[in-house]
PDBQT receptor file of N, H, CA, C and O in Angstrom, charges set to zero:
ATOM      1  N   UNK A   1       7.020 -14.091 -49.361  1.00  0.00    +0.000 N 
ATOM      2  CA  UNK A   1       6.341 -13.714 -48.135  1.00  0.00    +0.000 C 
ATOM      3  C   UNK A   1       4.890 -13.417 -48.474  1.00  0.00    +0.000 C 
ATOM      4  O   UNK A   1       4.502 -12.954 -49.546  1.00  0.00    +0.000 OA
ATOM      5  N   UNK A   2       4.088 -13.759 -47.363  1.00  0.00    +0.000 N 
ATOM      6  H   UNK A   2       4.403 -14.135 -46.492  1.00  0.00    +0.000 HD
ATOM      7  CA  UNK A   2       2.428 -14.085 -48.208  1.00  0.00    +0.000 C 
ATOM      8  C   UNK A   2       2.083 -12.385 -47.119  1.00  0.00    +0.000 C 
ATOM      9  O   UNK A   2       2.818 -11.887 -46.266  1.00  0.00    +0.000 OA
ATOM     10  N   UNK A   3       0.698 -11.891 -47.625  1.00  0.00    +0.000 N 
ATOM     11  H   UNK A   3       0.102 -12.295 -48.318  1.00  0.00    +0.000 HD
ATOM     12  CA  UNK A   3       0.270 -10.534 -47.739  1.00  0.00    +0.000 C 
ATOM     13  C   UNK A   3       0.252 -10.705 -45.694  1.00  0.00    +0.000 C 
ATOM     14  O   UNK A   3       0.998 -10.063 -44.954  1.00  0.00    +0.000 OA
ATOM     15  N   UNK A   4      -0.573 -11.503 -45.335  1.00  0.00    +0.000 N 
ATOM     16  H   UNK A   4      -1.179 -12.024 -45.936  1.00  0.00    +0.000 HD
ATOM     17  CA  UNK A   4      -0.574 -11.572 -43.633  1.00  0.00    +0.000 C 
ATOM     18  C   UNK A   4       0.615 -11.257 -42.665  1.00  0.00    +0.000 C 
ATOM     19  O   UNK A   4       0.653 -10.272 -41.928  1.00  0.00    +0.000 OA
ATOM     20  N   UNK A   5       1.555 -12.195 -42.758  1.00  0.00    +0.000 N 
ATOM     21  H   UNK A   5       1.525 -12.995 -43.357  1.00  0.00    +0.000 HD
ATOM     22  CA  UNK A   5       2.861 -11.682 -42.228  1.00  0.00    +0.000 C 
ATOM     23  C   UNK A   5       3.564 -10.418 -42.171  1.00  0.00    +0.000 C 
ATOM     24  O   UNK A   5       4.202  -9.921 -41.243  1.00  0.00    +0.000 OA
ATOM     25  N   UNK A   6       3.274  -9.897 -43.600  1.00  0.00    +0.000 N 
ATOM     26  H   UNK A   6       2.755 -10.300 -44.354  1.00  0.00    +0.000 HD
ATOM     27  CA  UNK A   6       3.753  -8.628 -44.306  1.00  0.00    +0.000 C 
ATOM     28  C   UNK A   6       2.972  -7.505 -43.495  1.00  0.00    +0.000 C 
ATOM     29  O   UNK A   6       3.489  -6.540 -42.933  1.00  0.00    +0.000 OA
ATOM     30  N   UNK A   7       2.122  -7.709 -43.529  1.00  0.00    +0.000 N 
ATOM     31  H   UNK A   7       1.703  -8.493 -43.986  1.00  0.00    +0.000 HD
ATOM     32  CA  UNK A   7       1.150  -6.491 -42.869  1.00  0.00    +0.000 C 
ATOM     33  C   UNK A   7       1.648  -6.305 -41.421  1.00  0.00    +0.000 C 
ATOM     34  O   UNK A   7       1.950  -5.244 -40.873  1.00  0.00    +0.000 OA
ATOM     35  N   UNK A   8       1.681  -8.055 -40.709  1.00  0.00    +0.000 N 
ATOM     36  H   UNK A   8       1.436  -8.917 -41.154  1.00  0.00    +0.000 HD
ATOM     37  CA  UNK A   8       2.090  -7.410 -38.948  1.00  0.00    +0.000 C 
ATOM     38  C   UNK A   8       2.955  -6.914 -39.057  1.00  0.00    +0.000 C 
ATOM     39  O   UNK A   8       3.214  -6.043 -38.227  1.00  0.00    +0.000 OA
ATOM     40  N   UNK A   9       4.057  -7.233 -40.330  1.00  0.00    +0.000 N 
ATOM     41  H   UNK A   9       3.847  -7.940 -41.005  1.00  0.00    +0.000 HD
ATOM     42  CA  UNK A   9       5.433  -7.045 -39.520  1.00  0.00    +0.000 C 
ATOM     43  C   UNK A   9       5.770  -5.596 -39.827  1.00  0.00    +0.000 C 
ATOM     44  O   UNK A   9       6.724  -5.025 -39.299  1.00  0.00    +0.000 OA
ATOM     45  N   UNK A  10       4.688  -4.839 -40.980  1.00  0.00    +0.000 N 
ATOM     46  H   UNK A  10       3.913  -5.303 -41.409  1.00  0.00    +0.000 HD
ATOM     47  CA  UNK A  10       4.480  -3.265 -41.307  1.00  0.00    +0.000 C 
ATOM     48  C   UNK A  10       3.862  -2.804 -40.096  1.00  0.00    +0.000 C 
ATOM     49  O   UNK A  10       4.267  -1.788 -39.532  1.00  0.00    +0.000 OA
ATOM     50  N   UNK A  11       3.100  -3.351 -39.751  1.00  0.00    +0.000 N 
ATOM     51  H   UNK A  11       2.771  -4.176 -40.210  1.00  0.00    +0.000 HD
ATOM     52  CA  UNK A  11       2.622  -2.641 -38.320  1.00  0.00    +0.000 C 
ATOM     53  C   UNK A  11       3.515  -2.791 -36.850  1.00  0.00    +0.000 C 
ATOM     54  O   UNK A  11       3.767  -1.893 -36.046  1.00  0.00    +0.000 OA
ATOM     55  N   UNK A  12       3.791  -3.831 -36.806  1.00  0.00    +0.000 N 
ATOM     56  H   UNK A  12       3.586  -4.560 -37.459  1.00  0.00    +0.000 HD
ATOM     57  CA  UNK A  12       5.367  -3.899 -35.908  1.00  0.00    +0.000 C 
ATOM     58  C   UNK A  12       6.134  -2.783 -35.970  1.00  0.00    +0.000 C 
ATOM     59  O   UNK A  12       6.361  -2.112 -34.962  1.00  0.00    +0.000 OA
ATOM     60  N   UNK A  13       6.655  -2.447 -37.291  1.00  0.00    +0.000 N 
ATOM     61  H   UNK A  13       6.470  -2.991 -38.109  1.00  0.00    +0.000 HD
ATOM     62  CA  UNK A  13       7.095  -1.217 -37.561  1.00  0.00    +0.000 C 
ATOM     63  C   UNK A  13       6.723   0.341 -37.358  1.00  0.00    +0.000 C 
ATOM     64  O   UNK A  13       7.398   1.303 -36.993  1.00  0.00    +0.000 OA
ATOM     65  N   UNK A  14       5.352   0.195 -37.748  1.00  0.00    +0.000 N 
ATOM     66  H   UNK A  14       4.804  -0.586 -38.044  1.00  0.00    +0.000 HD
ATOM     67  CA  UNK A  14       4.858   1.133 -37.312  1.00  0.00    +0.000 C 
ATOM     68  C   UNK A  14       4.769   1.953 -36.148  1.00  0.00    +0.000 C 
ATOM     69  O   UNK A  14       4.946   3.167 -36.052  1.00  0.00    +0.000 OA
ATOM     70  N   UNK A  15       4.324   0.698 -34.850  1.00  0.00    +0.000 N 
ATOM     71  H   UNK A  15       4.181  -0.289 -34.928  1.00  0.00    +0.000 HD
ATOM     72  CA  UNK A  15       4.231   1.034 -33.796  1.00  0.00    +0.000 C 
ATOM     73  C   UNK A  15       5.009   0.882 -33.004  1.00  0.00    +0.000 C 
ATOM     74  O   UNK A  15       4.603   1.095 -31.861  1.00  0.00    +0.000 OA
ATOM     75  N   UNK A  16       6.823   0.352 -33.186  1.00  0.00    +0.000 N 
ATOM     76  H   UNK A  16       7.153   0.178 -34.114  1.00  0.00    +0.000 HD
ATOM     77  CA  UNK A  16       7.913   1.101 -32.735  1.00  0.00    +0.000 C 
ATOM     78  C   UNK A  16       8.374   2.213 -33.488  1.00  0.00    +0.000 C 
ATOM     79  O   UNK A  16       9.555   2.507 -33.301  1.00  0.00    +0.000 OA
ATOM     80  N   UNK A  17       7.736   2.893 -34.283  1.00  0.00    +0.000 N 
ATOM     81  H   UNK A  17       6.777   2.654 -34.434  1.00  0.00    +0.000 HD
ATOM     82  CA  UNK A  17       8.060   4.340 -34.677  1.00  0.00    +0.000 C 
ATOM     83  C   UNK A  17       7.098   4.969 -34.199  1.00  0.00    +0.000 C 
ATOM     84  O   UNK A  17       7.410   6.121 -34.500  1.00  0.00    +0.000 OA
ATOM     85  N   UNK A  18       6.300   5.023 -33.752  1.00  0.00    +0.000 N 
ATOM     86  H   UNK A  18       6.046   4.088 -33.507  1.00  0.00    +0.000 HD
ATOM     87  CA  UNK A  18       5.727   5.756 -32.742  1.00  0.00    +0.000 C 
ATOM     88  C   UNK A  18       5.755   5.647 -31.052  1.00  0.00    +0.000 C 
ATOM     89  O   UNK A  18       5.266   6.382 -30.194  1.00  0.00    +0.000 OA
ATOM     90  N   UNK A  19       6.469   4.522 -30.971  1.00  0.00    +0.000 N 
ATOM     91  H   UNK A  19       6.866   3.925 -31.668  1.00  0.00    +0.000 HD
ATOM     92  CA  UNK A  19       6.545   4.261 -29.613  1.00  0.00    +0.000 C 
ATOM     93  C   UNK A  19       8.146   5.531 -29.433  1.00  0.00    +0.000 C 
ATOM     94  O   UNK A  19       8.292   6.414 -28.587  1.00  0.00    +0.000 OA
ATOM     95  N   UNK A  20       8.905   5.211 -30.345  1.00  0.00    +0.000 N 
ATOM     96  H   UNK A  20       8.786   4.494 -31.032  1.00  0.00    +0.000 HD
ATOM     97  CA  UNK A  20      10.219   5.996 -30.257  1.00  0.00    +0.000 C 
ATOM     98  C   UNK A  20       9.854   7.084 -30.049  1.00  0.00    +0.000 C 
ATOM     99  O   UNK A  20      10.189   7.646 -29.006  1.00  0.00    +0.000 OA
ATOM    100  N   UNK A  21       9.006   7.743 -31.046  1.00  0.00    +0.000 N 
ATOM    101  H   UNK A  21       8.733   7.287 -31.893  1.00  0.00    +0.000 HD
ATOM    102  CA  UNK A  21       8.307   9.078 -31.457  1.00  0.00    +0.000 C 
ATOM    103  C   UNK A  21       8.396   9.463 -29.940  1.00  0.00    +0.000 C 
ATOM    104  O   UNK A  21       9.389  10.050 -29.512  1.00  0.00    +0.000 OA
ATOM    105  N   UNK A  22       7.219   9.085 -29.041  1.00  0.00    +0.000 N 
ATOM    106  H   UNK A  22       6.411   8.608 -29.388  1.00  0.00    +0.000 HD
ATOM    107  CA  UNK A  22       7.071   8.996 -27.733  1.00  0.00    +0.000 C 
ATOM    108  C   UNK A  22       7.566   9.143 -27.274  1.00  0.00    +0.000 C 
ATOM    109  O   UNK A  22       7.487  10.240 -26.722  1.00  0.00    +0.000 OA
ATOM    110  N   UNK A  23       8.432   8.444 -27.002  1.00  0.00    +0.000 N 
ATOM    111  H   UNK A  23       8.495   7.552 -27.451  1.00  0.00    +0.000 HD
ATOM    112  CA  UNK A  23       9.080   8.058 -25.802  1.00  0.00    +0.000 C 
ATOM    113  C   UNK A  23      10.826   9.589 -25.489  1.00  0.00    +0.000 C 
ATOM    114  O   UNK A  23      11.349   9.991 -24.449  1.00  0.00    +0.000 OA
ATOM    115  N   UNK A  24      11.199  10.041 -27.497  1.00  0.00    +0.000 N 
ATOM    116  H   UNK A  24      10.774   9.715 -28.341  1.00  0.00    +0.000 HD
ATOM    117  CA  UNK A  24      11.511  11.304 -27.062  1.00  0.00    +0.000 C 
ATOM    118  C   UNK A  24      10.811  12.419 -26.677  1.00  0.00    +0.000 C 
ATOM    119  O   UNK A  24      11.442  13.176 -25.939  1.00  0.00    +0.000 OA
ATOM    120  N   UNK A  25       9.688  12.743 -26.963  1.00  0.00    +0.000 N 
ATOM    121  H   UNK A  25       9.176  12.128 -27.563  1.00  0.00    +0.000 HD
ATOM    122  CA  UNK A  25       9.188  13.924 -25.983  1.00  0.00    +0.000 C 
ATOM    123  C   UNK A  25       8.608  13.284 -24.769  1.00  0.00    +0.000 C 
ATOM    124  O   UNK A  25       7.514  12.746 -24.938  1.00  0.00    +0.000 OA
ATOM    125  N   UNK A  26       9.071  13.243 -23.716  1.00  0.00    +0.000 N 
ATOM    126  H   UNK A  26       9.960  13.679 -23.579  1.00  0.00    +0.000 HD
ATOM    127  CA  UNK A  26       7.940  12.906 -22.534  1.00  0.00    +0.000 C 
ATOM    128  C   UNK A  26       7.281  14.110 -22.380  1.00  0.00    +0.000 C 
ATOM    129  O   UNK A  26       7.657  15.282 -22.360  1.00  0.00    +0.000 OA
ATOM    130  N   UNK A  27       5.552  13.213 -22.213  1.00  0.00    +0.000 N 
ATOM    131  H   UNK A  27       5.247  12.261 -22.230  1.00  0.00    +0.000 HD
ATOM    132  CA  UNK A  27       4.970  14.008 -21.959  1.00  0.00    +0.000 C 
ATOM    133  C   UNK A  27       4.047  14.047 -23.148  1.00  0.00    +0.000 C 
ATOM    134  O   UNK A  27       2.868  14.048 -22.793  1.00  0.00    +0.000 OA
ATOM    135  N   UNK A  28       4.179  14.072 -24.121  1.00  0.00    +0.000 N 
ATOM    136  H   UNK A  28       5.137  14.072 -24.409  1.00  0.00    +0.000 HD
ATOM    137  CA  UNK A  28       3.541  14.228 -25.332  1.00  0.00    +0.000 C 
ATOM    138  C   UNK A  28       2.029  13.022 -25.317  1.00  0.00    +0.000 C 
ATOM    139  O   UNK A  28       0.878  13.211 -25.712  1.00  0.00    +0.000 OA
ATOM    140  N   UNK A  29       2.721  11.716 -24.641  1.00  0.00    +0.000 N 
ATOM    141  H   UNK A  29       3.655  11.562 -24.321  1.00  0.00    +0.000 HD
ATOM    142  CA  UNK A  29       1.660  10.907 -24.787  1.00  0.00    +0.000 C 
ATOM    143  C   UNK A  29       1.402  10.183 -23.290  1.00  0.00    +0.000 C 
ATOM    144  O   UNK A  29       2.387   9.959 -22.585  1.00  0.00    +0.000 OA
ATOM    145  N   UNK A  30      -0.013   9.805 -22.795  1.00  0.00    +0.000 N 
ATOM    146  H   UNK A  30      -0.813   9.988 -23.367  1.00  0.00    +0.000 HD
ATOM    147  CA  UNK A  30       0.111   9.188 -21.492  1.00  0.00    +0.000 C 
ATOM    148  C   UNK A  30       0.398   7.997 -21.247  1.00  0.00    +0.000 C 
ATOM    149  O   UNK A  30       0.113   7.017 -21.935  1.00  0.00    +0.000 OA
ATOM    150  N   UNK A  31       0.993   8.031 -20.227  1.00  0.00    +0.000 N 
ATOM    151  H   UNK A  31       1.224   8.827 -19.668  1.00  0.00    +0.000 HD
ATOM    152  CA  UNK A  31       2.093   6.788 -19.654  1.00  0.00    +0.000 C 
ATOM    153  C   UNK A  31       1.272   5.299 -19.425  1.00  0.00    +0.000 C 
ATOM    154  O   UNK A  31       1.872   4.363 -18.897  1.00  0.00    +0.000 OA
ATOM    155  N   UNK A  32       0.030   5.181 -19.814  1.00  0.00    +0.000 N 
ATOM    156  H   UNK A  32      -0.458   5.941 -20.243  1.00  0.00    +0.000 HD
ATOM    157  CA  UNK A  32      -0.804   4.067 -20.047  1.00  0.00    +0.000 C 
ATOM    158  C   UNK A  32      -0.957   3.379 -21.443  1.00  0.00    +0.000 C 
ATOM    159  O   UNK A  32      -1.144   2.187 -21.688  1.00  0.00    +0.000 OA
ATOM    160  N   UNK A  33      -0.810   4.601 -22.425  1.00  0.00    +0.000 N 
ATOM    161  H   UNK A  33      -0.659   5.569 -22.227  1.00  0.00    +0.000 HD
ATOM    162  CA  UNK A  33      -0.908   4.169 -23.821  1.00  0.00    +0.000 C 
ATOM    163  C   UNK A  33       1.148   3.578 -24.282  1.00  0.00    +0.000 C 
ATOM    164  O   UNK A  33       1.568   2.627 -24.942  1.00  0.00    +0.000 OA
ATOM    165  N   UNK A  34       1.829   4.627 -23.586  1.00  0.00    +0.000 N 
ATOM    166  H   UNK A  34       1.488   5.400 -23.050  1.00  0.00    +0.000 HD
ATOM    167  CA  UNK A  34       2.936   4.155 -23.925  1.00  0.00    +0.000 C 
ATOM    168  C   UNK A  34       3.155   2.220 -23.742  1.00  0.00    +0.000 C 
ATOM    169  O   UNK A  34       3.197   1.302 -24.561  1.00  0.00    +0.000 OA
ATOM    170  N   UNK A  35       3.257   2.302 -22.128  1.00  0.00    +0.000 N 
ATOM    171  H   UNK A  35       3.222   3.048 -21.463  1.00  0.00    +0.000 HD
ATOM    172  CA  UNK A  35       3.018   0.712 -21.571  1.00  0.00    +0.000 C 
ATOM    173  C   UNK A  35       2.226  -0.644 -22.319  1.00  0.00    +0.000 C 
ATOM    174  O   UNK A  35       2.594  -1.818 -22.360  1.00  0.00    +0.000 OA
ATOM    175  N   UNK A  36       0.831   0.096 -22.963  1.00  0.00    +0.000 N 
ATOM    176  H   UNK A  36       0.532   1.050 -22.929  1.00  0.00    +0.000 HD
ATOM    177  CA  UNK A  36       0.160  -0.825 -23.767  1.00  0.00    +0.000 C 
ATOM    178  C   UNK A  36       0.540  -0.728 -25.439  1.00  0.00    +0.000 C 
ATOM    179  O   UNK A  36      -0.123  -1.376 -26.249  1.00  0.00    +0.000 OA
ATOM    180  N   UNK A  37       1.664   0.142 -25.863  1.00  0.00    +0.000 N 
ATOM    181  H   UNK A  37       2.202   0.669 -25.205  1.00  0.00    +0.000 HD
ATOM    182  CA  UNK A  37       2.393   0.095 -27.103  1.00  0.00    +0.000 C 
ATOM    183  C   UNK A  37       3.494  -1.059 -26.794  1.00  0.00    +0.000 C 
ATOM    184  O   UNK A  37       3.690  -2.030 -27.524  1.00  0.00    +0.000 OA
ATOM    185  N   UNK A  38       4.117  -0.806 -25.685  1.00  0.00    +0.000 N 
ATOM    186  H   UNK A  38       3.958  -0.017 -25.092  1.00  0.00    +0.000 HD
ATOM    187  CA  UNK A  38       5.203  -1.245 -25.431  1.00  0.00    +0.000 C 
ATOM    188  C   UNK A  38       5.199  -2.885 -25.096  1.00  0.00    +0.000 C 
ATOM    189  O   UNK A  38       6.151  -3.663 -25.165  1.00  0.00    +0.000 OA
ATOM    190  N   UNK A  39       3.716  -3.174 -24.682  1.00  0.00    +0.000 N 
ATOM    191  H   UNK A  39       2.943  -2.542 -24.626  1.00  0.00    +0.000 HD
ATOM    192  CA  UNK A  39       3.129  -4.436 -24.373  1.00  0.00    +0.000 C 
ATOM    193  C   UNK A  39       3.370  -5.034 -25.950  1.00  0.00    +0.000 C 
ATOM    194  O   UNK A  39       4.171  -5.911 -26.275  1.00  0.00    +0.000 OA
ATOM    195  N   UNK A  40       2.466  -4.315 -26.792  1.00  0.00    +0.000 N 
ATOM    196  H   UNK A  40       1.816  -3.603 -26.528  1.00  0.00    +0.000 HD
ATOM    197  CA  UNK A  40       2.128  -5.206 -27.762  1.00  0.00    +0.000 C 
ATOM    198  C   UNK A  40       2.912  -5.148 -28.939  1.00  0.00    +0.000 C 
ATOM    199  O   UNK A  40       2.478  -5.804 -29.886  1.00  0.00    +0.000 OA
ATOM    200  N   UNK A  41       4.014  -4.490 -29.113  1.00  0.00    +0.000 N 
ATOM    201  H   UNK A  41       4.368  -3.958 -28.344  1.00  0.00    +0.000 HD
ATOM    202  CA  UNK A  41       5.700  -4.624 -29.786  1.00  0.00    +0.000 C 
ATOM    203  C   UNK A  41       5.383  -6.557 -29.779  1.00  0.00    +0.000 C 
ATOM    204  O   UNK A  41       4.578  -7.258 -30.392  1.00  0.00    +0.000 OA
ATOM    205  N   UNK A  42       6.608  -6.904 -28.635  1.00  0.00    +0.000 N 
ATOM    206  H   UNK A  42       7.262  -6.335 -28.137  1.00  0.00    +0.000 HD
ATOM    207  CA  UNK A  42       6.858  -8.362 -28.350  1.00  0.00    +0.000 C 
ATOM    208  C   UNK A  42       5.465  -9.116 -29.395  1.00  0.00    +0.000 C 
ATOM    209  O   UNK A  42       5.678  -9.876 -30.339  1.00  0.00    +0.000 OA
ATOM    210  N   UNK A  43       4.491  -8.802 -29.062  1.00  0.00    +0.000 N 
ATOM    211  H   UNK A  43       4.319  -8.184 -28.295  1.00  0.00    +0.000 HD
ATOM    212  CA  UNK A  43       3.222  -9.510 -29.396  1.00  0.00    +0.000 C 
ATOM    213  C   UNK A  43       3.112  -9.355 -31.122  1.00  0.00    +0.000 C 
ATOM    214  O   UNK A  43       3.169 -10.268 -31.946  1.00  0.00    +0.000 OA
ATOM    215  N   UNK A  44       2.988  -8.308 -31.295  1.00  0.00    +0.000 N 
ATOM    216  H   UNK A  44       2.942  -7.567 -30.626  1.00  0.00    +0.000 HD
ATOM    217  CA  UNK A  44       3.066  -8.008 -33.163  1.00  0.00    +0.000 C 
ATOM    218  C   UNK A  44       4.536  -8.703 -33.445  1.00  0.00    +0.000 C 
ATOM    219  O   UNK A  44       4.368  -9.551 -34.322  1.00  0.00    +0.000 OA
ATOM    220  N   UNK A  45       5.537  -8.669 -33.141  1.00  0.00    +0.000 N 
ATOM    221  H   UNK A  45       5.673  -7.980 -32.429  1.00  0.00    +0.000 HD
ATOM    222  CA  UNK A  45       6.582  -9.366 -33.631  1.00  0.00    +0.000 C 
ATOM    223  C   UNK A  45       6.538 -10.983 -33.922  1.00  0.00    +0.000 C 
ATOM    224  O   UNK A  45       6.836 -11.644 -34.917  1.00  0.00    +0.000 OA
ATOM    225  N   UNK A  46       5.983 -11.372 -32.484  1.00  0.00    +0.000 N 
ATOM    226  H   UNK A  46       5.741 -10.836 -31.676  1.00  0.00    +0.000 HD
ATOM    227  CA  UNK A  46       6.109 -12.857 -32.751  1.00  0.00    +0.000 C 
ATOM    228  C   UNK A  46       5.160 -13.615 -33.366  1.00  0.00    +0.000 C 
ATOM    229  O   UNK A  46       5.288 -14.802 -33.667  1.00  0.00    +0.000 OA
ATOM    230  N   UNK A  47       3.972 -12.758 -33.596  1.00  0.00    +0.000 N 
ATOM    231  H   UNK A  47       3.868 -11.794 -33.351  1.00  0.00    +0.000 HD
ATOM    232  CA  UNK A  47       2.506 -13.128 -34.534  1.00  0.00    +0.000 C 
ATOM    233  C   UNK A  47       3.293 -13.059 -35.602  1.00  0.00    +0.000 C 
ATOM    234  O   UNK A  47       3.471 -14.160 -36.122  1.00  0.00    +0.000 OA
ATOM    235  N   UNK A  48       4.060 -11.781 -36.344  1.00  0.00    +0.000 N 
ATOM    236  H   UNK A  48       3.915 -10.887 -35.921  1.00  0.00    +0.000 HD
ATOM    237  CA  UNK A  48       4.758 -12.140 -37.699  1.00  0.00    +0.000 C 
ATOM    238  C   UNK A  48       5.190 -13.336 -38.105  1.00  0.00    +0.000 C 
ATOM    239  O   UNK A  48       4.806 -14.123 -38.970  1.00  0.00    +0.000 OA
ATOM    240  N   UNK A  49       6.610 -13.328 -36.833  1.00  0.00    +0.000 N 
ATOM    241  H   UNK A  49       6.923 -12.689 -36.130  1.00  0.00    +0.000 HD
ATOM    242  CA  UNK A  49       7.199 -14.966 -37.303  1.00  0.00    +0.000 C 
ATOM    243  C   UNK A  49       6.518 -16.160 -37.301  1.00  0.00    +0.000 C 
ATOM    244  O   UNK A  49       6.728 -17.183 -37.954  1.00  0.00    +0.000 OA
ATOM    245  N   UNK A  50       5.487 -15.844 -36.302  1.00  0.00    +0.000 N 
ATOM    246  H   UNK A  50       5.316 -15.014 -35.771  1.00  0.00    +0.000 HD
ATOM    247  CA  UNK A  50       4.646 -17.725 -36.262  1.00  0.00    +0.000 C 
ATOM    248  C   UNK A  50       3.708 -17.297 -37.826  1.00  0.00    +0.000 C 
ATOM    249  O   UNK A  50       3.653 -18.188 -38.674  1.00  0.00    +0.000 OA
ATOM    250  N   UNK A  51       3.136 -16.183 -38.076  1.00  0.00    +0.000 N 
ATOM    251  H   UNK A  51       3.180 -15.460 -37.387  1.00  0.00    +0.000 HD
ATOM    252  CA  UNK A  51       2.610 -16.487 -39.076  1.00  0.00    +0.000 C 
ATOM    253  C   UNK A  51       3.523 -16.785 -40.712  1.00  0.00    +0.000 C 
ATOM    254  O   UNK A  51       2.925 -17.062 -41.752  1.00  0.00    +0.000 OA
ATOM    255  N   UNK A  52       4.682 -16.681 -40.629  1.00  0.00    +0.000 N 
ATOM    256  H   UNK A  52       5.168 -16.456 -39.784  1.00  0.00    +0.000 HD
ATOM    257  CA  UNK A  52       5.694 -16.326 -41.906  1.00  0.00    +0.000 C 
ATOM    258  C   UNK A  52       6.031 -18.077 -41.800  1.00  0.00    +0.000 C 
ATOM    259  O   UNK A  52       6.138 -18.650 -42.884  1.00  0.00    +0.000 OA
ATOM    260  N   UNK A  53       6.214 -19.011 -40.389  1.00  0.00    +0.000 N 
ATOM    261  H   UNK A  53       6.127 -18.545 -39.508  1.00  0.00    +0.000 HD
ATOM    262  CA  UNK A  53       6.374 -19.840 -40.734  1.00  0.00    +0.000 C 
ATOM    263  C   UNK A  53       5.301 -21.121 -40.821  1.00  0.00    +0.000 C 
ATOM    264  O   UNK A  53       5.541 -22.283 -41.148  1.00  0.00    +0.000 OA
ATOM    265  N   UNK A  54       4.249 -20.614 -40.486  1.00  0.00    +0.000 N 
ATOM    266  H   UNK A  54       4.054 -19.670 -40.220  1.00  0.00    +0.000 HD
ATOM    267  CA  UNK A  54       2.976 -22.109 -40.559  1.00  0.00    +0.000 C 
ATOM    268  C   UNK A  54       2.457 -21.546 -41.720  1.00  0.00    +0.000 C 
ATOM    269  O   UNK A  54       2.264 -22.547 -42.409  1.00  0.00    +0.000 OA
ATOM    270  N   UNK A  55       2.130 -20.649 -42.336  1.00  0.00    +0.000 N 
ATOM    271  H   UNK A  55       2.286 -19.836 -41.776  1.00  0.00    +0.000 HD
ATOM    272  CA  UNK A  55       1.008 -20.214 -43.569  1.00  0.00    +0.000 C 
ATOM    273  C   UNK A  55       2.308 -21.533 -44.772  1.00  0.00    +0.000 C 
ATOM    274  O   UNK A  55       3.515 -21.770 -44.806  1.00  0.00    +0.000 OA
ATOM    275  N   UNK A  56       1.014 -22.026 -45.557  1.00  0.00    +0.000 N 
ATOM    276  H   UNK A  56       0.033 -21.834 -45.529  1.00  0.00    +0.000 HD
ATOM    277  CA  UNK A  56       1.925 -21.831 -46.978  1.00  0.00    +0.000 C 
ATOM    278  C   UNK A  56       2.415 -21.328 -48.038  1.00  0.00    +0.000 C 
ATOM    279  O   UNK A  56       1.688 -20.661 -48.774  1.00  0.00    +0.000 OA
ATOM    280  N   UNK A  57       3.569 -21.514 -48.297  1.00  0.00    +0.000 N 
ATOM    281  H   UNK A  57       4.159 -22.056 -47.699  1.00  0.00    +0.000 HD
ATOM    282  CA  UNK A  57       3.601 -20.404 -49.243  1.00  0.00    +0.000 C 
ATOM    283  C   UNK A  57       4.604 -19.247 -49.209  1.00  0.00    +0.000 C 
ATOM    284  O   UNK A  57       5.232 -18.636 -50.074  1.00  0.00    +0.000 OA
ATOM    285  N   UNK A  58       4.490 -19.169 -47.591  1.00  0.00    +0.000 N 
ATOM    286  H   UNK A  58       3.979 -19.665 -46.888  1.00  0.00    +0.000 HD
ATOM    287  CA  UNK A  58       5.258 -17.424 -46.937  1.00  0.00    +0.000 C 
ATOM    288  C   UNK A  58       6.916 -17.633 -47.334  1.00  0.00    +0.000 C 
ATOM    289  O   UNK A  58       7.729 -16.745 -47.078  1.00  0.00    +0.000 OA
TER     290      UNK A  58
């Protein structure tokens, strides 16, 4: 697996552990930032896989 892929798919991670984080206390974070976490999940995921399978190498 080449260093690019690796990174979204650490940050993918990342930011469904903080979306979780969230999403048990309501209230903790505003309901605009949640929505635009929750947007860009789907989006960091599938940048991983398209990048894991066109790079060479991955």
């Amino acid at each position: 697996m080449s260093a690019l892929p690796a990174a979204y798919l650490v940050l993918c991670l990342v930011v469904a552990a903080v979306l979780l984080l969230w999403l048990r206390w309501p209230g903790i974070a505003r309901a605009e930032v949640v929505w635009g976490m929750a947007a860009l999940l789907p989006l960091l995921c599938a940048l991983a896989v398209a990048l894991q399978q066109t790079l060479p190498g991955a």
